[in-house]
Residue frames relative to the residue before (quaternion, step in Angstrom):
aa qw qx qy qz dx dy dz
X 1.0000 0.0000 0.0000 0.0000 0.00 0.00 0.00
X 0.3516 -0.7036 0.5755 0.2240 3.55 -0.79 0.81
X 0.6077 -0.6506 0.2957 0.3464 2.80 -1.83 0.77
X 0.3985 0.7257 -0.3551 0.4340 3.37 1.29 -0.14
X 0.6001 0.5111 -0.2226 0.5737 3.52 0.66 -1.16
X 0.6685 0.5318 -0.2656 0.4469 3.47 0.00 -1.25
X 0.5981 0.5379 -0.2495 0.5392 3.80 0.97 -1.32
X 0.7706 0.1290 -0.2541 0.5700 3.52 -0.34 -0.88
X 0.4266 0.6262 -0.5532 0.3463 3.77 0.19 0.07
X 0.7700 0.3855 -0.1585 0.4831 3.12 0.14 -1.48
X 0.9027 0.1855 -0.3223 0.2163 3.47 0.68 -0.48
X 0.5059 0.5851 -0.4967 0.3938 2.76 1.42 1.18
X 0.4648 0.5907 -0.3760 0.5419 3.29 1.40 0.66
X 0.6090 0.4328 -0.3003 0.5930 3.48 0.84 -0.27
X 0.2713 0.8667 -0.4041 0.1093 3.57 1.44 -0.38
X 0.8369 -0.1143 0.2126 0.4912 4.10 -0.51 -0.26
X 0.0762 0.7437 -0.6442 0.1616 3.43 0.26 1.35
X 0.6725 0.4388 -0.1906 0.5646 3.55 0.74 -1.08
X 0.6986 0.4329 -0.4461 0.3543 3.71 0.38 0.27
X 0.2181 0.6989 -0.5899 0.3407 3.74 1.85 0.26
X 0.7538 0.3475 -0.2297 0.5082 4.05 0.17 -0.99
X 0.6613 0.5134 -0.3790 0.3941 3.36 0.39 -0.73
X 0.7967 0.3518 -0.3353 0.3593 3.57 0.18 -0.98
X 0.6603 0.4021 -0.3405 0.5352 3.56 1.54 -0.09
X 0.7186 0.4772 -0.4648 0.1996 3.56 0.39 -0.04
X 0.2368 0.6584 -0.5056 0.5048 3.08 0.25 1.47
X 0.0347 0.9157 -0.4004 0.0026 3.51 1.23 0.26
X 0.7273 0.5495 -0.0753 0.4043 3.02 0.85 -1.69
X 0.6330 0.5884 -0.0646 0.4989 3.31 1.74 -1.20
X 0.5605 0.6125 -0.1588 0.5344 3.24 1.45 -1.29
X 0.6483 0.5326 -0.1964 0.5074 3.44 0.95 -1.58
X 0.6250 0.6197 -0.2433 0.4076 3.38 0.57 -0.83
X 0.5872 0.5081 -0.1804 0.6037 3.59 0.73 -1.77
X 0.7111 0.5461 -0.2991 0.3266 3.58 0.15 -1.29
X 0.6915 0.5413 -0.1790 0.4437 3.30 1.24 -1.00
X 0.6275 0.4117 -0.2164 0.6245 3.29 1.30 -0.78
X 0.7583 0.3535 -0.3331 0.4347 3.45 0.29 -0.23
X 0.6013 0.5647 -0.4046 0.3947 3.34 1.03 0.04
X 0.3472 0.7857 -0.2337 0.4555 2.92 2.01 -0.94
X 0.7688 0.3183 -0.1199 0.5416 3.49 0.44 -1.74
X 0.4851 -0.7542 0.4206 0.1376 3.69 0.76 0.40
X 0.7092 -0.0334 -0.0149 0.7041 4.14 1.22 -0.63
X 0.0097 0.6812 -0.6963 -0.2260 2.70 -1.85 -0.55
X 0.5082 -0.6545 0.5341 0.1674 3.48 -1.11 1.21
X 0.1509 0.8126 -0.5538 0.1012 3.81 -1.13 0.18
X 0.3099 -0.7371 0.5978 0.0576 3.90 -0.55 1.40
X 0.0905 -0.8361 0.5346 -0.0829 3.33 -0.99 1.35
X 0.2439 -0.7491 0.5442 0.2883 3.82 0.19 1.25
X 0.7745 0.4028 -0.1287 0.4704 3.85 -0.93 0.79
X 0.7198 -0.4561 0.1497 0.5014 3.32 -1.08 0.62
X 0.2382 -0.6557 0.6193 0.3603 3.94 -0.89 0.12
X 0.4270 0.6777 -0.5199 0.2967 3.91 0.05 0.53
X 0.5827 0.4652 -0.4089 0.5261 3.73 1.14 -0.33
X 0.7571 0.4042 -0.2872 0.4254 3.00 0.49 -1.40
X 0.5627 0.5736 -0.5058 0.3139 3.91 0.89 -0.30
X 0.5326 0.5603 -0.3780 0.5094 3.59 1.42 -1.33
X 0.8692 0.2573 -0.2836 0.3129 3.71 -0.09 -0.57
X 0.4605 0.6473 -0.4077 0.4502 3.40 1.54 0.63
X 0.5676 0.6024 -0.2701 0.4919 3.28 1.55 -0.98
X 0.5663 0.5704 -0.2796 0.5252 3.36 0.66 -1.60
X 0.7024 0.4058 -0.1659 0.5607 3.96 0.18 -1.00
X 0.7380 0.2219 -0.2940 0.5654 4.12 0.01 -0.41
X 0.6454 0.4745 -0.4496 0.3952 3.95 0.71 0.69
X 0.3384 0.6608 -0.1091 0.6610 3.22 2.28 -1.16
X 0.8073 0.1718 0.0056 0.5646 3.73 0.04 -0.86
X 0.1863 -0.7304 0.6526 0.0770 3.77 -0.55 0.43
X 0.7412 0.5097 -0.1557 0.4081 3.98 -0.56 0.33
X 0.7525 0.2843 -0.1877 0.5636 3.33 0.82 -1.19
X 0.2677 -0.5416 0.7693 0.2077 3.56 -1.41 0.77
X 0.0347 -0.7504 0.6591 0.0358 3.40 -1.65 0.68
X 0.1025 -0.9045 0.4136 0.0195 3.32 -0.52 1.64
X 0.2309 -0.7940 0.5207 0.2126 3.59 -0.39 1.06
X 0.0125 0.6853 -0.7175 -0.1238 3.36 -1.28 0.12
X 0.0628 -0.7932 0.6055 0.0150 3.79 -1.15 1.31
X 0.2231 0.7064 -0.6578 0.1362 3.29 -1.62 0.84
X 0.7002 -0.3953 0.3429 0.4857 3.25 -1.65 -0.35
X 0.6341 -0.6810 0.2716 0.2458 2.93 -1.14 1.43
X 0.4887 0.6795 -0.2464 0.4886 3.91 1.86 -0.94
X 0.6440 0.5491 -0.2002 0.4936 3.49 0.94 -1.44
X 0.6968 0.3435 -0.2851 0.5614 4.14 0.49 -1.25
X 0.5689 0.6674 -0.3230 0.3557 3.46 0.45 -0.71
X 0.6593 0.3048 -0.2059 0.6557 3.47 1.11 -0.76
X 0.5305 0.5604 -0.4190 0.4785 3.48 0.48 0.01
X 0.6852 0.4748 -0.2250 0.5044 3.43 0.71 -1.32
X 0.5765 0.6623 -0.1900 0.4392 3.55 1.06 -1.14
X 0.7477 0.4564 -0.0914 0.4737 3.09 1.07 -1.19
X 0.5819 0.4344 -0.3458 0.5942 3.69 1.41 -0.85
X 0.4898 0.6815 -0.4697 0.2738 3.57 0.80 -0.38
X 0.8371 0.3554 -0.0214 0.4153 2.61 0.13 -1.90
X 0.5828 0.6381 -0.2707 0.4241 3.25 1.15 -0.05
X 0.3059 -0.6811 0.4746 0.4661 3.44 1.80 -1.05
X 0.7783 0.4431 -0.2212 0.3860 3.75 0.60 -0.58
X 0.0289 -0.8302 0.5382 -0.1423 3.06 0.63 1.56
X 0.1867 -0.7314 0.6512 0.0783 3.88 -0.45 1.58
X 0.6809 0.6744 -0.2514 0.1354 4.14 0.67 -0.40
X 0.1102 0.9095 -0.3530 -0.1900 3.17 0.69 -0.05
X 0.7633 0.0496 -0.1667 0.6222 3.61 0.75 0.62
X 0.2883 -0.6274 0.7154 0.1070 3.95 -1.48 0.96
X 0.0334 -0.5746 0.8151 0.0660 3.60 -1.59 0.49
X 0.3880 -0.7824 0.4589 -0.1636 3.03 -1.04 1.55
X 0.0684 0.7168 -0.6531 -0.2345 3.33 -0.85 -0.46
X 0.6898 0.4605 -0.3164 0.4605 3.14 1.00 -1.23
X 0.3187 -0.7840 0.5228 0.1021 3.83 -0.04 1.14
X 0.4998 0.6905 -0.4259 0.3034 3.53 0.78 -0.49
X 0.6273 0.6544 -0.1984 0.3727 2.95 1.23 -1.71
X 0.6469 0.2149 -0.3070 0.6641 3.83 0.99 -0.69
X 0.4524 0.6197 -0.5167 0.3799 3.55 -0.20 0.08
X 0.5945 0.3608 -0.1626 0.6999 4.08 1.48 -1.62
X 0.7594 0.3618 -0.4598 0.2847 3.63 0.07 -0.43
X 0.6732 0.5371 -0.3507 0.3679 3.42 1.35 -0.61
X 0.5463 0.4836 -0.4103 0.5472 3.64 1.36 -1.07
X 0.9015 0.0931 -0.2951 0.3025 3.85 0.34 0.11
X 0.7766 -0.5559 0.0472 0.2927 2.97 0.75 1.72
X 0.4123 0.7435 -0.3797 0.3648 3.31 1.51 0.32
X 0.7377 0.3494 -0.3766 0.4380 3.88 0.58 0.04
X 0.5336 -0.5441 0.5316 0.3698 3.14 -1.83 0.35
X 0.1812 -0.7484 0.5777 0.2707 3.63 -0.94 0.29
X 0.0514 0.7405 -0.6476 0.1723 3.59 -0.63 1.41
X 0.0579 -0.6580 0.7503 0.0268 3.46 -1.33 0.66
X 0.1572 -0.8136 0.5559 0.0652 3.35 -0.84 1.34
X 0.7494 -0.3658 0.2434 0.4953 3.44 -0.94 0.30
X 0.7522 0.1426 -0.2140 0.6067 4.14 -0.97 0.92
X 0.3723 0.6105 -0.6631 0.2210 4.03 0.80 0.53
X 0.6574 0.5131 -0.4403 0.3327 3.63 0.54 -0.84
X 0.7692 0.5242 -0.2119 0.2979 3.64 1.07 -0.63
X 0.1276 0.7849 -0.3943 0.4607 3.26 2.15 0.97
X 0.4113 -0.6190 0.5821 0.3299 3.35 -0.93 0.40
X 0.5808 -0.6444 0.3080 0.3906 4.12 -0.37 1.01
X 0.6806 0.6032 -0.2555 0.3282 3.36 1.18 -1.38
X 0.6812 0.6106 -0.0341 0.4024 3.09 1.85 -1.00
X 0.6174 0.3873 -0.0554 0.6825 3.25 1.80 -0.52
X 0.3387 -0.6003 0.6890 0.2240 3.78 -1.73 0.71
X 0.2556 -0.8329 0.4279 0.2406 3.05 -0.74 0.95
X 0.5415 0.5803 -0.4737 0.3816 3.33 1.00 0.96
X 0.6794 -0.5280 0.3296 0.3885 2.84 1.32 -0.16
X 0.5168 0.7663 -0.3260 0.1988 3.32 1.15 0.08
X 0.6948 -0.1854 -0.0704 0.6913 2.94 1.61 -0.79
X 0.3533 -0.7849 0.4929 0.1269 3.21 -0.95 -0.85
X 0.5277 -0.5987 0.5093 0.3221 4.02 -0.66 0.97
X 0.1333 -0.8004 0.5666 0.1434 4.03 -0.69 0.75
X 0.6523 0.0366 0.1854 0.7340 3.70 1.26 -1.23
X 0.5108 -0.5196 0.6849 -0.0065 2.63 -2.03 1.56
X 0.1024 0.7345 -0.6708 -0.0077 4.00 -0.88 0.69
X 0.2742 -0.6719 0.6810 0.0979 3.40 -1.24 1.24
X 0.0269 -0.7360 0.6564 0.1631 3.81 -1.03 0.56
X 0.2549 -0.8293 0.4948 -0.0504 3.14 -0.89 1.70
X 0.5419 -0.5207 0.4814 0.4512 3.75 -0.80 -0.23
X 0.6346 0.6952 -0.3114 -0.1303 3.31 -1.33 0.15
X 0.5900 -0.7701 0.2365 0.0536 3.76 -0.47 0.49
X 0.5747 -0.6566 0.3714 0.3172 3.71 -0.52 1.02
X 0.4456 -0.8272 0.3188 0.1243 3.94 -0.14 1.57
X 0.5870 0.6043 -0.1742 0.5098 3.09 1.82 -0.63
X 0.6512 0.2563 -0.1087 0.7060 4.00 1.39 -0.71
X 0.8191 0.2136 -0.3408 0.4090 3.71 -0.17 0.10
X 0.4073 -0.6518 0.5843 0.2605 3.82 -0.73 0.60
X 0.3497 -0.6487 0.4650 0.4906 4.21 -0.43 0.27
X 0.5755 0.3934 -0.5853 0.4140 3.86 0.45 0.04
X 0.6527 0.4608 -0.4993 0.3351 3.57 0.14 0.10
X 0.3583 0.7255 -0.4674 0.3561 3.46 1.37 -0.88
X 0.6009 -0.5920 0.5301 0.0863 3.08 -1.67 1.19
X 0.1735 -0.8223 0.5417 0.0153 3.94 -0.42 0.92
X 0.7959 0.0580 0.0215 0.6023 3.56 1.33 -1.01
X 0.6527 -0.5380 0.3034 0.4388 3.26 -1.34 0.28
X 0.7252 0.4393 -0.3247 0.4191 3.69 1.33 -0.42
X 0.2189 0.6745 -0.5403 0.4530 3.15 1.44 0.76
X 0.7694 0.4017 -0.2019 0.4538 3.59 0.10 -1.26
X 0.6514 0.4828 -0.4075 0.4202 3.49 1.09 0.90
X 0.3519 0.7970 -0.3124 0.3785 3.45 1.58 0.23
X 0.6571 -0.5428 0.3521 0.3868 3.44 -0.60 0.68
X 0.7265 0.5419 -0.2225 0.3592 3.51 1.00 -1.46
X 0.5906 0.4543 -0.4114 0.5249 3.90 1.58 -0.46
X 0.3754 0.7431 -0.5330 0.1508 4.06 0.59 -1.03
X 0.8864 -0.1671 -0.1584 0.4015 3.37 -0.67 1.28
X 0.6640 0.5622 -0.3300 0.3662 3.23 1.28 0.52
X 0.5467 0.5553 -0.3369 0.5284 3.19 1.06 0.65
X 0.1646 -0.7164 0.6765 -0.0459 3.44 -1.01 1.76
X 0.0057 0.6821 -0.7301 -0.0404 3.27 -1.89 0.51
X 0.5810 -0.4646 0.4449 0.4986 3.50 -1.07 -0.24
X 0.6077 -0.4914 0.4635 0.4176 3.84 -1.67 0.31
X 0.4887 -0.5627 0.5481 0.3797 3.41 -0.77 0.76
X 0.9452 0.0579 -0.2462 0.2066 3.36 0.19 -0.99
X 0.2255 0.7584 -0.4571 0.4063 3.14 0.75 1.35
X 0.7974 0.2671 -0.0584 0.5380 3.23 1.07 -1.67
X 0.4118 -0.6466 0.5348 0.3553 3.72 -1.08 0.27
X 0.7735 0.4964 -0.2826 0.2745 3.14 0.41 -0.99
X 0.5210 0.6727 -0.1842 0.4921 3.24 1.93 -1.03
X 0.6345 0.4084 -0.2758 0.5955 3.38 1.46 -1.30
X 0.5014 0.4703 -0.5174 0.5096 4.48 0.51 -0.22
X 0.5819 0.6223 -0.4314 0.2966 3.88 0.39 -1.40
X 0.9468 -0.0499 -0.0792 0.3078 2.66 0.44 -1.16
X 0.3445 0.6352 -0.6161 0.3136 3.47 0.90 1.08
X 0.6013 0.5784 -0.4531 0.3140 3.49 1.30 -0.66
X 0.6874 0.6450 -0.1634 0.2913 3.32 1.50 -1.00
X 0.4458 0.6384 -0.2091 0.5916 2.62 2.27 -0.19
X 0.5378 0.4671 -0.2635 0.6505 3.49 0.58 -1.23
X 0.6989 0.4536 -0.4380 0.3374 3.79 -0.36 0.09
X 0.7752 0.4493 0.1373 0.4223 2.69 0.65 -2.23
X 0.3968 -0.6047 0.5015 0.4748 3.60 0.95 -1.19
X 0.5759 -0.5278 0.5012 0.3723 3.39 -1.72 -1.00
X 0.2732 0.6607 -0.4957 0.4931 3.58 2.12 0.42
X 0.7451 0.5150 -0.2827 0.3157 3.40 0.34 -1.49
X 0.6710 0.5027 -0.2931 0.4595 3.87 1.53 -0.35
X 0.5168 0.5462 -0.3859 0.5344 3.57 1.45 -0.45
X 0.7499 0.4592 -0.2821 0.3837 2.98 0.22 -1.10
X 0.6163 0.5818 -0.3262 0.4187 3.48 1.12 -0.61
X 0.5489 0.6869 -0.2572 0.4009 3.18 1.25 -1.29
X 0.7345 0.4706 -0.1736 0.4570 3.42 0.66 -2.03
X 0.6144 0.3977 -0.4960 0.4673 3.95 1.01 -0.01
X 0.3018 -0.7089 0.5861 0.2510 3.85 0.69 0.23
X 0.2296 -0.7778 0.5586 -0.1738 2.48 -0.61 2.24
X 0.3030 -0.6768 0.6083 0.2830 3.98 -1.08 0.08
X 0.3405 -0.6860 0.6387 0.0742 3.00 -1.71 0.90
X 0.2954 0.7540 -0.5848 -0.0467 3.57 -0.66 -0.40
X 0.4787 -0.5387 0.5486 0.4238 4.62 -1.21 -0.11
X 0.9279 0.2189 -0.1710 0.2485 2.66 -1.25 1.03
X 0.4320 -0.7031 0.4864 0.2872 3.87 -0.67 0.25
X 0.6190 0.5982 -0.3511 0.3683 3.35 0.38 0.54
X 0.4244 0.7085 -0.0177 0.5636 2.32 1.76 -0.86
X 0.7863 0.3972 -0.0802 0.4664 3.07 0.51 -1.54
X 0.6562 0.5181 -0.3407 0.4300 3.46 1.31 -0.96
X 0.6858 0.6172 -0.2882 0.2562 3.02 1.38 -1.66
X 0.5069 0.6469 -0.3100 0.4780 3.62 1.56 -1.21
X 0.6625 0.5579 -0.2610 0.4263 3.88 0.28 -1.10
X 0.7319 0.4164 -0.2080 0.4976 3.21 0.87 -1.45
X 0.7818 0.4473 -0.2499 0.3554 3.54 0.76 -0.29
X 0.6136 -0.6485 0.2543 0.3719 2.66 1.60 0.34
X 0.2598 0.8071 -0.3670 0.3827 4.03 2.32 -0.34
X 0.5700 0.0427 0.1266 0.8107 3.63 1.15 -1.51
X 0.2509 -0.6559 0.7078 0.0763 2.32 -2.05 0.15
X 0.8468 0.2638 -0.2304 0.4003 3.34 1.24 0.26
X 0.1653 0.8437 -0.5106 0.0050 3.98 -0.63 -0.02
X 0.2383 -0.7400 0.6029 0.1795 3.17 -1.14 0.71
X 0.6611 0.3592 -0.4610 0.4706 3.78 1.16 0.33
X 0.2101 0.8260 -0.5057 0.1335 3.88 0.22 1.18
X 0.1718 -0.8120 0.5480 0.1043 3.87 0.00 1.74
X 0.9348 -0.1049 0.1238 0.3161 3.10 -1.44 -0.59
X 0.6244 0.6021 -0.2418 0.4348 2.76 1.60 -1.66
X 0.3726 0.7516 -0.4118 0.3560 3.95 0.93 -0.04
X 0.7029 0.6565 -0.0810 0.2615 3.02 0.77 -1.81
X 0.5996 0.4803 -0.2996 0.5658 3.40 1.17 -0.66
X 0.6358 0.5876 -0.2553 0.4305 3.45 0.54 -0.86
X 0.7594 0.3808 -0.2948 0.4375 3.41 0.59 -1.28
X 0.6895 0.3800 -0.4800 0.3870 3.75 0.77 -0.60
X 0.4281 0.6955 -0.3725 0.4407 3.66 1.39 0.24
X 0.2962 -0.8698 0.3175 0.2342 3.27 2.00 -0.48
X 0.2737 0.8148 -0.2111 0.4655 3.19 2.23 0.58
X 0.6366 -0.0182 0.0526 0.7692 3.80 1.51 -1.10
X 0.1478 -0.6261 0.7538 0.1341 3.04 -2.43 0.47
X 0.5316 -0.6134 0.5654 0.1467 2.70 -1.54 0.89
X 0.1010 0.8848 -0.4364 -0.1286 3.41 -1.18 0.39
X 0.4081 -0.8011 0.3960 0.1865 3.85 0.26 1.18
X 0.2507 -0.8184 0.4864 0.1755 3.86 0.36 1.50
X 0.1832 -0.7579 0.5541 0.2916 3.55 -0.31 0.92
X 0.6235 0.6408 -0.2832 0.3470 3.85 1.22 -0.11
X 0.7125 0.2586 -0.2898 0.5844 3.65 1.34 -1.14
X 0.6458 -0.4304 0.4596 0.4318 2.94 -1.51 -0.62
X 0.2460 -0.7473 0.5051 0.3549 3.85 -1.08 0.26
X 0.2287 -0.7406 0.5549 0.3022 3.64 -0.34 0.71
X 0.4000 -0.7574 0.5064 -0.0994 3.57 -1.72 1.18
X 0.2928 0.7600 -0.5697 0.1105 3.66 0.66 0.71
X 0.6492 -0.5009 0.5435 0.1792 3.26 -2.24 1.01
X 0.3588 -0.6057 0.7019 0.1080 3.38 -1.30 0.46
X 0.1289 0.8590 -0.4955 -0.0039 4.18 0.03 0.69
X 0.0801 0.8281 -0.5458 -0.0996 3.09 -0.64 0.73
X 0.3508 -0.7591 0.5445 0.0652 3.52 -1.47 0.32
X 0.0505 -0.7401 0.6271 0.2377 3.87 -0.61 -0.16
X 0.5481 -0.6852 0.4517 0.1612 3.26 -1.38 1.51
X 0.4851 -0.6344 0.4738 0.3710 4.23 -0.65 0.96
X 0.5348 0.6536 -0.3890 0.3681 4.00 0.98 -0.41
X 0.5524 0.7796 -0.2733 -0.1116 2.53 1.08 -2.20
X 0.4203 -0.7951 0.3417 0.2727 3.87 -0.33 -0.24
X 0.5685 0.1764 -0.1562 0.7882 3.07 1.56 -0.18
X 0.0393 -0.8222 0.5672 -0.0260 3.55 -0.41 1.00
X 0.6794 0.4361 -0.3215 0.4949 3.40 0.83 -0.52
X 0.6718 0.3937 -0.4092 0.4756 3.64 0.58 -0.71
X 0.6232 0.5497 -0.3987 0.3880 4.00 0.58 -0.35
X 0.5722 0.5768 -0.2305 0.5355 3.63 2.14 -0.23
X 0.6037 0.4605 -0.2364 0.6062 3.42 1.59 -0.56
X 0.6125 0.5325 -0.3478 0.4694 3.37 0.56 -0.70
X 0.8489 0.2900 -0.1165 0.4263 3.35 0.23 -1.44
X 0.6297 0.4223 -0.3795 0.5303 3.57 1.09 0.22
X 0.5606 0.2542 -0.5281 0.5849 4.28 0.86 0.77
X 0.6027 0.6316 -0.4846 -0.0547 3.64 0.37 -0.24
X 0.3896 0.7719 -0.2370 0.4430 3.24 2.05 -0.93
X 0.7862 0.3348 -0.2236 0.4689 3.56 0.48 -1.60
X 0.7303 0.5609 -0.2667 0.2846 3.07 0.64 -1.65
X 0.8357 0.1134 -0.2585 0.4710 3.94 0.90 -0.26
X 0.3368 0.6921 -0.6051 0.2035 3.50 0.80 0.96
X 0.4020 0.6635 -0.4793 0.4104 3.91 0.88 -0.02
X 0.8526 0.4514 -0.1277 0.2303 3.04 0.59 -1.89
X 0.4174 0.8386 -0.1196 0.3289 2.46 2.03 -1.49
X 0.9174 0.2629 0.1418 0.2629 2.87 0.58 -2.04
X 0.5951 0.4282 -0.2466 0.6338 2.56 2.03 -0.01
X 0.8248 0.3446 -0.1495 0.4225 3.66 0.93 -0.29
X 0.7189 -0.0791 -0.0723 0.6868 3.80 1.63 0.69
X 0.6569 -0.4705 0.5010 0.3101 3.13 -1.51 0.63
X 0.5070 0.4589 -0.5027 0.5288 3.60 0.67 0.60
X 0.0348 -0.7838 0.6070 -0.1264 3.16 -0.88 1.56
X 0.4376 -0.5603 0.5966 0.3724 4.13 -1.01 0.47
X 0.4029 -0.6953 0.5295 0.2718 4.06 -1.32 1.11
X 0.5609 0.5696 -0.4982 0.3356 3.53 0.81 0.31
X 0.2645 -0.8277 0.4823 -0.1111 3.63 -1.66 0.98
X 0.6071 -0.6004 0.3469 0.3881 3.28 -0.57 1.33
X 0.7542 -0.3944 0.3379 0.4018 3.62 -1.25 0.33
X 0.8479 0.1883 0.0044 0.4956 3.39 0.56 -2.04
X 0.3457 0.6542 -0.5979 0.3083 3.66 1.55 0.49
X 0.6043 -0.5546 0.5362 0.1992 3.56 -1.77 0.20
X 0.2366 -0.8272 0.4947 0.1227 3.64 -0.58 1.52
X 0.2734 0.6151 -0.6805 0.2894 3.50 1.06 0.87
């Protein structure tokens, strides 16, 4: 990991401690939303990727909130999109907010007039690059995709340090990532790893008969079980596992770690419009503790005098 990396690493881990108070202290305001969204009874929300995070923090929110049912619905991020596309054009938009990676996607919805512009409490305290500054949407969590491996079959001196680690006799058909082309981020992994290495470094990868499989859960789940036993493309989804003491993680002090955002947005149609305003104004504060203390998944908001590199 470069020192660069490292830099914005850390400070987006260090990300919005001081906004625990901030994003609630609006009380009176808060109270207010609450009423109107309670009013609207749910709220609906598309989730590129497993929907199990976002279920844990829907729960956490419908206990917090009495009244509102909050349904998630998760997949590939290409696949909801056309859904969403479709309620468009249709007039019968069921959605009331999209978590994203593929940012582009609010980027078209805003140049054509399709989002709500809200800035919830701690919006100014996003990192700029990371936020619309109208308000359209906004970066929620920072994911690092790290290396790592199943504790029970790999000793840590064997543990993997670089990407040409994972060319060694000892990884040969045991090593899983998402499909490049399925995943973006998987498909950044490894062009960066390319750019390093060359396009030797992918034959050769090839010839150790790698696994494929959708998605990163997946991927974590396979590791943890022991199916593989290695990966260098290991998100968030990792994390449960390791405090399960099942996988380790390992921070390459040699490649780079690639870093993608989680964006999300509420739609100007939307049907439940206030509760997608409650929702998305505790999310920032409400898991930057967790966030930051328990996986390289971090909220993109930032202390006042932290650094927006």
């Amino acid at each position: 990991m470069t020192k660069m990396t490292v830099r914005w690493l850390a400070s987006a881990v260090s990300l919005a401690a001081t906004l625990l108070a901030a994003g609630f202290a609006s009380a009176q305001t808060l109270q207010e939303l609450y009423d109107k969204a309670k009013a609207e009874k749910e709220l609906v929300f598309y989730s590129g990727g497993p929907a199990a995070p976002h279920e844990n923090r829907a729960k956490l929110f419908m206990q917090q909130y009495p009244g509102i049912t909050v349904k998630v619905t998760g997949g590939f991020s290409n696949v909801l999109n056309e859904q969403i596309e479709r309620q468009i054009a249709q007039r019968k938009l069921e959605v009331d907010m999209a978590f994203f990676q593929t940012v582009q996607d609010f980027v078209a919805w805003k140049k054509r007039g399709q989002l709500l512009l809200f800035k919830p409490d701690g919006f100014a305290e996003i990192y700029p690059n990371f936020r619309d500054g109208d308000g359209a949407y906004m970066a929620l969590s920072a994911n690092a995709l790290t290396y790592a491996y199943n504790t029970s079959k790999v000793r840590a001196e064997d543990a993997p340090k670089s990407a040409e680690d994972f060319l060694k006799p000892l990884f040969a058909g045991s090593i899983i990532t998402c499909y490049p082309a399925d995943d973006d981020a998987t498909l950044y992994l490894f062009h960066v790893i390319i750019q390093k290495y060359g396009w030797g470094w992918m034959d050769r990868y090839m010839a150790s008969k790698p696994n494929f499989v959708q998605g990163h859960l997946p991927v974590a789940r396979s590791v943890a079980a022991g199916e593989n036993i290695f990966t260098f493309d290991a998100s968030s989804s990792v994390w449960p596992f390791r405090r399960e003491g099942k996988v380790e993680v390992v921070w390459s002090g040699v490649d780079e770690t690639p870093v993608f955002t989680l964006t999300g947005g509420i739609f100007k149609d939307a049907p439940h419009p206030n509760a997608a305003k409650l929702y998305l104004s505790g999310s920032c504060p409400r898991s930057s503790k967790a966030a930051s203390a328990r996986s390289p998944r971090a909220p993109t908001c930032r202390r006042r005098k932290a650094s927006s590199r």
